[in-house]
C-alpha positions, 0 to 999 in steps of 0.5 A: 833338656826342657821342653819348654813352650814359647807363649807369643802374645797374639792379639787374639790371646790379648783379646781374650784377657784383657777387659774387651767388654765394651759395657764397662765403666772405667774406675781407677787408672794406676801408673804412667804407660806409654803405647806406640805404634809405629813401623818397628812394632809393626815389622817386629809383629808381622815380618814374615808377612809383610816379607811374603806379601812383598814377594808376591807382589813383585812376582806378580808385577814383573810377570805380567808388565815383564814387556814395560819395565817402567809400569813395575817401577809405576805400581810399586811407587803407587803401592809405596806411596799407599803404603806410607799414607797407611803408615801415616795415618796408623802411627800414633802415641798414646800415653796414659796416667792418673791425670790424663790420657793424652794421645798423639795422633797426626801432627795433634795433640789430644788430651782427655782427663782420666775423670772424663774416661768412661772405657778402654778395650779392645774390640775385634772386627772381621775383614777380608785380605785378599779373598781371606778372613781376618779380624782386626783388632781395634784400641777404642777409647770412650770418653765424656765431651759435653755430657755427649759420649765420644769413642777414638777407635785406633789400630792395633796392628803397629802396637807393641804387644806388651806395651799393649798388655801393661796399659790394660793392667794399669787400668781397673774397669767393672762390668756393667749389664746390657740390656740384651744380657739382661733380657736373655737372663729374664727369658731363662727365667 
Protein backbone atom coordinates (compact mmCIF):
# COMPACT_ATOMS: atom_id res chain seq x y z
CA UNK A 1 0.00 0.00 0.00
CA UNK A 2 0.85 3.58 -0.68
CA UNK A 3 0.76 6.08 1.60
CA UNK A 4 -0.21 8.46 -0.33
CA UNK A 5 -1.26 12.11 1.16
CA UNK A 6 -4.31 13.66 -0.22
CA UNK A 7 -3.21 17.70 -0.98
CA UNK A 8 -7.00 19.85 -0.62
CA UNK A 9 -6.39 23.09 -1.79
CA UNK A 10 -7.58 25.61 1.11
CA UNK A 11 -7.64 29.09 0.35
CA UNK A 12 -5.35 29.38 2.70
CA UNK A 13 -2.71 27.42 0.84
CA UNK A 14 -4.41 29.33 -2.47
CA UNK A 15 -3.26 32.36 -0.78
CA UNK A 16 0.07 31.32 -0.03
CA UNK A 17 0.90 30.61 -3.82
CA UNK A 18 -0.77 32.80 -5.80
CA UNK A 19 0.45 36.33 -6.25
CA UNK A 20 -1.64 37.89 -3.24
CA UNK A 21 0.61 41.06 -3.36
CA UNK A 22 -1.47 43.93 -3.70
CA UNK A 23 1.68 46.17 -5.05
CA UNK A 24 1.87 44.22 -8.37
CA UNK A 25 1.41 45.40 -11.81
CA UNK A 26 -0.40 43.12 -14.15
CA UNK A 27 1.81 42.44 -17.30
CA UNK A 28 0.26 39.71 -19.51
CA UNK A 29 -3.02 37.57 -19.32
CA UNK A 30 -2.89 34.02 -21.20
CA UNK A 31 -5.69 31.98 -22.18
CA UNK A 32 -9.51 32.20 -21.60
CA UNK A 33 -10.78 31.12 -17.87
CA UNK A 34 -14.13 31.19 -16.61
CA UNK A 35 -14.57 31.46 -12.43
CA UNK A 36 -18.10 30.74 -11.01
CA UNK A 37 -19.37 31.18 -7.67
CA UNK A 38 -22.36 29.52 -6.77
CA UNK A 39 -24.16 27.50 -4.37
CA UNK A 40 -22.34 23.95 -5.67
CA UNK A 41 -18.94 25.13 -4.98
CA UNK A 42 -19.93 26.54 -1.90
CA UNK A 43 -21.85 23.20 -0.63
CA UNK A 44 -18.88 21.25 -2.34
CA UNK A 45 -16.22 23.44 -0.52
CA UNK A 46 -17.99 23.81 3.26
CA UNK A 47 -20.49 20.46 3.50
CA UNK A 48 -19.53 19.65 6.76
CA UNK A 49 -20.04 22.93 7.82
CA UNK A 50 -22.92 24.10 6.73
CA UNK A 51 -24.62 20.57 7.55
CA UNK A 52 -23.27 21.37 11.42
CA UNK A 53 -24.51 24.82 11.35
CA UNK A 54 -27.93 23.78 10.33
CA UNK A 55 -27.94 21.06 13.05
CA UNK A 56 -27.35 23.31 15.67
CA UNK A 57 -29.50 25.76 14.71
CA UNK A 58 -32.58 23.89 14.38
CA UNK A 59 -31.51 22.41 17.86
CA UNK A 60 -31.41 25.59 19.14
CA UNK A 61 -34.82 26.78 17.68
CA UNK A 62 -36.83 23.65 18.73
CA UNK A 63 -35.21 23.76 22.28
CA UNK A 64 -36.10 27.20 23.18
CA UNK A 65 -39.62 27.84 21.05
CA UNK A 66 -40.48 24.24 21.87
CA UNK A 67 -44.05 25.70 23.20
CA UNK A 68 -44.78 27.99 19.80
CA UNK A 69 -44.09 25.55 16.95
CA UNK A 70 -44.89 28.36 14.57
CA UNK A 71 -42.02 30.90 15.78
CA UNK A 72 -39.44 27.47 14.74
CA UNK A 73 -40.98 27.83 11.28
CA UNK A 74 -40.88 32.03 11.73
CA UNK A 75 -36.81 31.80 12.31
CA UNK A 76 -36.20 29.52 9.83
CA UNK A 77 -38.03 31.10 7.15
CA UNK A 78 -36.02 34.35 8.30
CA UNK A 79 -32.86 32.63 8.20
CA UNK A 80 -33.58 31.13 4.75
CA UNK A 81 -34.59 34.30 3.44
CA UNK A 82 -31.28 35.66 4.63
CA UNK A 83 -29.43 32.99 3.57
CA UNK A 84 -30.88 33.44 -0.16
CA UNK A 85 -29.91 37.36 -0.14
CA UNK A 86 -26.36 36.32 0.77
CA UNK A 87 -26.60 33.83 -2.14
CA UNK A 88 -27.58 36.39 -4.07
CA UNK A 89 -25.32 38.85 -3.58
CA UNK A 90 -22.32 36.24 -3.65
CA UNK A 91 -22.94 34.66 -6.97
CA UNK A 92 -21.15 35.83 -9.68
CA UNK A 93 -19.30 34.97 -12.82
CA UNK A 94 -16.13 36.15 -13.76
CA UNK A 95 -14.68 35.52 -16.94
CA UNK A 96 -11.27 36.32 -18.01
CA UNK A 97 -9.04 36.58 -21.75
CA UNK A 98 -6.56 38.44 -23.67
CA UNK A 99 -9.07 41.23 -24.60
CA UNK A 100 -11.43 41.74 -21.52
CA UNK A 101 -12.34 40.77 -18.08
CA UNK A 102 -15.97 40.60 -18.13
CA UNK A 103 -17.70 39.95 -14.64
CA UNK A 104 -21.39 38.96 -14.22
CA UNK A 105 -22.56 39.94 -10.97
CA UNK A 106 -26.36 41.05 -10.22
CA UNK A 107 -28.27 40.89 -13.13
CA UNK A 108 -25.14 43.35 -14.74
CA UNK A 109 -22.85 43.03 -16.95
CA UNK A 110 -19.31 44.60 -16.45
CA UNK A 111 -16.82 44.42 -19.02
CA UNK A 112 -12.97 46.18 -18.44
CA UNK A 113 -10.28 45.88 -21.15
CA UNK A 114 -7.29 43.78 -20.03
CA UNK A 115 -5.05 46.89 -21.00
CA UNK A 116 -6.84 48.83 -18.27
CA UNK A 117 -6.28 45.97 -15.51
CA UNK A 118 -3.75 47.23 -13.10
CA UNK A 119 -4.01 43.74 -10.60
CA UNK A 120 -5.83 40.62 -9.56
CA UNK A 121 -5.04 38.89 -6.23
CA UNK A 122 -5.96 37.63 -3.32
CA UNK A 123 -6.07 39.19 -0.23
CA UNK A 124 -7.15 37.67 3.12
CA UNK A 125 -9.24 39.64 6.25
CA UNK A 126 -10.17 38.46 9.87
CA UNK A 127 -13.49 38.18 11.13
CA UNK A 128 -15.57 36.95 13.80
CA UNK A 129 -18.25 33.67 13.17
CA UNK A 130 -19.77 33.37 16.08
CA UNK A 131 -17.49 34.31 18.86
CA UNK A 132 -14.63 32.43 16.57
CA UNK A 133 -11.74 33.92 14.47
CA UNK A 134 -11.47 33.37 10.72
CA UNK A 135 -10.28 34.98 7.76
CA UNK A 136 -12.08 35.41 4.76
CA UNK A 137 -10.54 35.59 1.54
CA UNK A 138 -11.38 38.02 -0.94
CA UNK A 139 -10.77 38.07 -5.13
CA UNK A 140 -9.82 42.06 -5.67
CA UNK A 141 -9.66 43.05 -9.04
CA UNK A 142 -8.10 46.60 -9.77
CA UNK A 143 -8.44 48.51 -12.73
CA UNK A 144 -7.95 52.19 -14.63
CA UNK A 145 -11.48 54.10 -14.93
CA UNK A 146 -10.75 57.67 -15.97
CA UNK A 147 -7.25 57.76 -15.13
CA UNK A 148 -8.74 57.15 -11.30
CA UNK A 149 -8.01 53.50 -9.96
CA UNK A 150 -11.20 51.49 -9.05
CA UNK A 151 -11.03 47.93 -6.96
CA UNK A 152 -14.23 45.13 -7.21
CA UNK A 153 -13.48 43.16 -4.00
CA UNK A 154 -15.76 39.72 -4.59
CA UNK A 155 -15.93 36.70 -2.31
CA UNK A 156 -14.19 33.58 -2.55
CA UNK A 157 -16.23 31.40 -0.34
CA UNK A 158 -18.64 29.99 -3.11
CA UNK A 159 -15.67 29.62 -5.86
CA UNK A 160 -14.44 26.79 -7.27
CA UNK A 161 -10.80 26.34 -6.12
CA UNK A 162 -9.36 24.93 -8.83
CA UNK A 163 -10.93 27.30 -11.31
CA UNK A 164 -9.61 29.84 -8.83
CA UNK A 165 -5.86 28.45 -9.21
CA UNK A 166 -5.94 28.39 -12.94
CA UNK A 167 -7.25 31.97 -13.29
CA UNK A 168 -3.92 32.91 -11.27
CA UNK A 169 -1.77 30.75 -13.66
CA UNK A 170 -3.17 32.54 -16.68
CA UNK A 171 -2.16 35.79 -15.38
CA UNK A 172 1.76 37.23 -15.14
CA UNK A 173 1.92 40.15 -12.61
CA UNK A 174 5.54 41.82 -11.26
CA UNK A 175 5.99 43.11 -7.94
CA UNK A 176 6.19 46.34 -7.49
CA UNK A 177 8.04 48.07 -4.14
CA UNK A 178 5.97 50.08 -1.65
CA UNK A 179 6.87 52.58 0.06
CA UNK A 180 6.74 51.17 3.56
CA UNK A 181 9.30 47.79 2.03
CA UNK A 182 11.18 50.73 0.84
CA UNK A 183 11.87 52.55 3.96
CA UNK A 184 12.29 49.33 6.49
CA UNK A 185 15.18 48.64 3.51
CA UNK A 186 16.69 52.12 4.24
CA UNK A 187 16.45 51.87 7.79
CA UNK A 188 18.45 48.19 7.75
CA UNK A 189 20.91 50.12 6.08
Amino acid sequence: MSNKKRVKNNFKQIYEKVNHNKYSQLTNVSGKVQVKSNLTNLIKNYKTILILIIVILLGLFIYTFRQTPMTILYCVLFLLGLFAFYLYVGTYRLTLDEKNLNLYINFQKTTIDTNSLANIYVSRQKMHFFGFPIYNYLLNIIYMKDNEPMIITLPTVMIDRKNLLKLFSNIKTVKIKDEEEEKQEKRKK
